[in-house]
C-alpha positions as CSV (number, residue, x, y, z in Angstrom):
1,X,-5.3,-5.2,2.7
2,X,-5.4,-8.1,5.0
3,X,-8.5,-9.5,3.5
4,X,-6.6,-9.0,0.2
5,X,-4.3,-11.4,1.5
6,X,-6.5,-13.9,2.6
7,X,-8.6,-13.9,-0.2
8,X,-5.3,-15.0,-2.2
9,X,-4.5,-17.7,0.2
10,X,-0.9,-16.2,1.5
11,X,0.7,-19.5,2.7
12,X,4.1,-20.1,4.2
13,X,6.0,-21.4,1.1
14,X,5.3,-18.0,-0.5
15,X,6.9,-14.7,-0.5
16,X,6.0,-11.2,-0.5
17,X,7.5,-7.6,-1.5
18,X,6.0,-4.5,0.8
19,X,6.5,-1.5,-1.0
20,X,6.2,1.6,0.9
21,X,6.0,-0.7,4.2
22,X,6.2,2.6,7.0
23,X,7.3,1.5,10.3
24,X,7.1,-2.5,9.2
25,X,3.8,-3.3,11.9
26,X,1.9,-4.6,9.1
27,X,4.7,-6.5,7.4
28,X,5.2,-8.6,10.1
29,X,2.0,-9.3,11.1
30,X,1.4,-11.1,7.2
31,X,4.8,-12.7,8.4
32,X,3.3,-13.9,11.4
33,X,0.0,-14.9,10.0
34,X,0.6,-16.8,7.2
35,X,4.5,-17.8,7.8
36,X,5.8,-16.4,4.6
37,X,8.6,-14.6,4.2
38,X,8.0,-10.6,3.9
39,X,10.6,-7.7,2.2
40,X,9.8,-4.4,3.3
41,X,11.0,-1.4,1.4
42,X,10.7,2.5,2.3
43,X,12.2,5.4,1.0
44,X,12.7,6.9,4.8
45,X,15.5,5.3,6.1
46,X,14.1,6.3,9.9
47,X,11.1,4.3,8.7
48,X,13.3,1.3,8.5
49,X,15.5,1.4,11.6
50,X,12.1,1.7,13.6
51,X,11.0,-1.4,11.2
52,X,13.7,-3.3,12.5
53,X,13.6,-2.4,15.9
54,X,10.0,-4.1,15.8
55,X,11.4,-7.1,13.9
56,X,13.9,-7.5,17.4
57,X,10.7,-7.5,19.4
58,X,8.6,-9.7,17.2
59,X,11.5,-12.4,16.6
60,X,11.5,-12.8,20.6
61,X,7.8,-14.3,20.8
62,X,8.0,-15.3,16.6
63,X,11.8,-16.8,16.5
64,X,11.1,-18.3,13.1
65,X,9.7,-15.5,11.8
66,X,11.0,-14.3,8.4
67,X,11.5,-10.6,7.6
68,X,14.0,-8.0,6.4
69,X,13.4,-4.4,5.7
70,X,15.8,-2.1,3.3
71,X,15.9,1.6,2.4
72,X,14.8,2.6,-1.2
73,X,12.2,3.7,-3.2
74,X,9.4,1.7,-5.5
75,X,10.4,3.7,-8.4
76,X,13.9,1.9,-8.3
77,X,13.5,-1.2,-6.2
78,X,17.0,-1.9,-4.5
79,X,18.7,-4.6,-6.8
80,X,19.2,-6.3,-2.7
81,X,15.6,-6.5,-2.7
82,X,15.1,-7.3,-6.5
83,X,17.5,-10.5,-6.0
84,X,15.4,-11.8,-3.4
85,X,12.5,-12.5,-5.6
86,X,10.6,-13.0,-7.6
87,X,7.8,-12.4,-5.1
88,X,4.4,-14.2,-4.9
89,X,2.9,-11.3,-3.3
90,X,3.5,-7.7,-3.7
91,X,1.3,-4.9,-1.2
92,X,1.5,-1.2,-1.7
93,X,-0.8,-0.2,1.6
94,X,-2.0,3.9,1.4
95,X,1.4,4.4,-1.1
96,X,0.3,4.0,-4.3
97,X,-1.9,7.0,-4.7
98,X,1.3,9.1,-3.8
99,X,2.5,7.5,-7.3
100,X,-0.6,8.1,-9.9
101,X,1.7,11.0,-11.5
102,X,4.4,8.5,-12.8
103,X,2.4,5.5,-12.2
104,X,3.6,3.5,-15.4
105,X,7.3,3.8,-13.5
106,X,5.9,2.1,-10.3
107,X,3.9,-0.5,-12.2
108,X,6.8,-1.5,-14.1
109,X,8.9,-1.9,-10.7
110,X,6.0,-3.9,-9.6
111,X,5.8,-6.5,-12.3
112,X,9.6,-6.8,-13.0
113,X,9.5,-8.3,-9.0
114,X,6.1,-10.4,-9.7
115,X,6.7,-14.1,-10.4
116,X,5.7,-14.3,-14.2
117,X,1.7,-15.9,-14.5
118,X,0.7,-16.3,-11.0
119,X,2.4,-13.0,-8.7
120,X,-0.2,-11.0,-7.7
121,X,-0.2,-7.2,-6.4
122,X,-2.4,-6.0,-3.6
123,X,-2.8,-3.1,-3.0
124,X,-5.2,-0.1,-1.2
125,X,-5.5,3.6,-3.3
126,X,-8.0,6.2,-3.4
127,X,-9.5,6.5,-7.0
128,X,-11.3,9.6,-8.3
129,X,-15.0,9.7,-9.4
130,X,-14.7,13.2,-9.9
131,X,-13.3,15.3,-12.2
132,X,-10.1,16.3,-11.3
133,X,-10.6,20.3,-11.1
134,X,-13.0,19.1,-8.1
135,X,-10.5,17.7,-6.1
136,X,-7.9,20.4,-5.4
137,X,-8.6,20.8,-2.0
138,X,-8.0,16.8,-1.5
139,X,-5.1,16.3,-3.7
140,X,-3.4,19.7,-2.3
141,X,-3.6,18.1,1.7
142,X,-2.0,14.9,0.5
143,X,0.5,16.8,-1.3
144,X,-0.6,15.3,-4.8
145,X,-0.8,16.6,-8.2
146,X,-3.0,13.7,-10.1
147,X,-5.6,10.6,-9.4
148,X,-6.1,8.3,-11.4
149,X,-9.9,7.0,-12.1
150,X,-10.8,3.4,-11.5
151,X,-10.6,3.0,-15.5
152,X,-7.2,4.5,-15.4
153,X,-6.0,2.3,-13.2
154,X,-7.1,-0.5,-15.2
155,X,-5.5,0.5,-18.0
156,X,-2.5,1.6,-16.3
157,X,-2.3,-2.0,-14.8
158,X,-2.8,-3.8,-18.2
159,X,-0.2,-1.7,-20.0
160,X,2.8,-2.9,-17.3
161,X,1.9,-6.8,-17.5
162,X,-1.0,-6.7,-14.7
163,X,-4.4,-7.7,-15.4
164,X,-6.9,-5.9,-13.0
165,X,-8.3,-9.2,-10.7
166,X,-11.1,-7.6,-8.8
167,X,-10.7,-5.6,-5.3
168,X,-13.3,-4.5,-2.5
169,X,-14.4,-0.8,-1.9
170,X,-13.4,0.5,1.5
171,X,-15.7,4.0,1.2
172,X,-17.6,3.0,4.5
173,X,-14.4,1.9,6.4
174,X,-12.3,4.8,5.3
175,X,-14.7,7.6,6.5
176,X,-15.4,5.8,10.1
177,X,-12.0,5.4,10.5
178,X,-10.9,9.3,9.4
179,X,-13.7,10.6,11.4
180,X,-12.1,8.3,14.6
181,X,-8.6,9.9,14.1
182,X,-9.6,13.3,13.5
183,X,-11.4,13.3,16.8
184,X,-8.5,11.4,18.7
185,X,-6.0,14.1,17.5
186,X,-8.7,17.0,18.9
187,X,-9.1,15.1,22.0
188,X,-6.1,14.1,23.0
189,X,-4.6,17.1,21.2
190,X,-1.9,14.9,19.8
191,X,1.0,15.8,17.3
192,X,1.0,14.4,13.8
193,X,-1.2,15.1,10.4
194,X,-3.0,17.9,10.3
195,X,-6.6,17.3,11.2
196,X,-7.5,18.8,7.7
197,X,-5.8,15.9,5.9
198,X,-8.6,13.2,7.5
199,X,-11.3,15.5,7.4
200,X,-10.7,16.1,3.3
201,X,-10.4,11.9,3.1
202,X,-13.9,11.4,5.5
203,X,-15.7,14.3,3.2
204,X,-14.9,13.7,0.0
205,X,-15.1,9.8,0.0
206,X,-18.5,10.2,1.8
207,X,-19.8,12.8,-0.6
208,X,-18.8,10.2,-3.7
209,X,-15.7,12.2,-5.0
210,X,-13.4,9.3,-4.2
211,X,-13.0,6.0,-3.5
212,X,-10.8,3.9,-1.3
213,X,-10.5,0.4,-2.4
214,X,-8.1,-2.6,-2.5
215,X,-7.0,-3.1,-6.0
216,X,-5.5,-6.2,-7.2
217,X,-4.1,-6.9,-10.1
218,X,-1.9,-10.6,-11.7
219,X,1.6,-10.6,-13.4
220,X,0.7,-11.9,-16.9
């Protein structure tokens, strides 16, 4: 995603929309990096408490930094966050894919916050190559019921006022780093994700079933 960012020349008078921005690390590092100003939204309100308690710590070494983080989901962006755009910038990282099943509803949120001709959406999802009767095993450890296929996508994108603007494929990135966490959880024998859910992402995006890419995509 951070390449995504670069490639579109983030800059400081710009402003950008997380969706599904987790624990807020990677919000406020684009904040600090490029110096413009960053909305994080998650549907876990825990998510954005912790989210905040980074923003404390990064404000002490980044006092100009600009960030704020609010509870609510991508299917009905907060009209709090809404009235802070429109964006330049919107990221989905790793949330998108959680969406495919009512994926006109999220692509709609997305361009109604995209400034109209120029906002662009970057974003990381895993994308079938499949068929999807032989992914059950994947879409059942992430808890999904569709994925959508690069085409799909497209189209998806093209029918909510996004045209499809290129991406990279992450395949080789994605199964070094699932093989590294599924051994640090054996190793360490840590809490968290089942070991299952990397090994399904290493195996089937080695073997060709899926891909992980960044997707992006320009309001119209």
């Amino acid at each position: 995603v951070r390449q995504g960012w670069q490639s579109k020349a983030v800059v400081s008078t710009q402003s950008t929309g997380d969706l599904g921005c987790g624990k807020g690390p990677p919000a406020l590092d684009v904040a600090v990096a490029t110096g413009a100003s960053v909305v994080g939204v998650d549907l876990a309100e825990n998510h954005i408490e912790i989210a905040n308690e980074y923003l404390t710590k990064y404000r002490k070494d980044h006092p100009k930094i600009r960030a704020e983080f609010h509870a609510g989901s991508y299917f009905d962006i907060p009209a709090a966050v809404k009235a802070l755009g429109p964006f330049t910038h919107v990221v989905m990282q790793t949330a998108i894919y959680y969406a495919h099943h009512r994926i006109d509803e999220v692509l709609e949120q997305v361009s109604s916050v995209l400034v109209p001709g120029s906002g662009v959406l970057v974003a990381t999802d895993f994308l079938r190559k499949s068929p999807l009767h032989e992914l059950s095993e994947f879409l059942t450890v992430h808890g999904i019921s569709v994925m959508l296929s690069e085409e799909e996508m497209k189209a998806a994108l093209k029918r909510n006022g996004l045209e499809y603007s290129g991406g990279e494929v992450l395949d080789s990135h994605c199964v070094k780093f699932n093989i590294a966490k599924r051994n640090l959880l054996s190793k360490l024998a840590l809490k968290g994700p089942n070991p299952e859910f990397f090994r399904a992402r290493e195996e089937f995006v080695r073997d060709g079933k899926v891909s992980f890419q960044i997707v992006m995509a320009r309001k119209q």
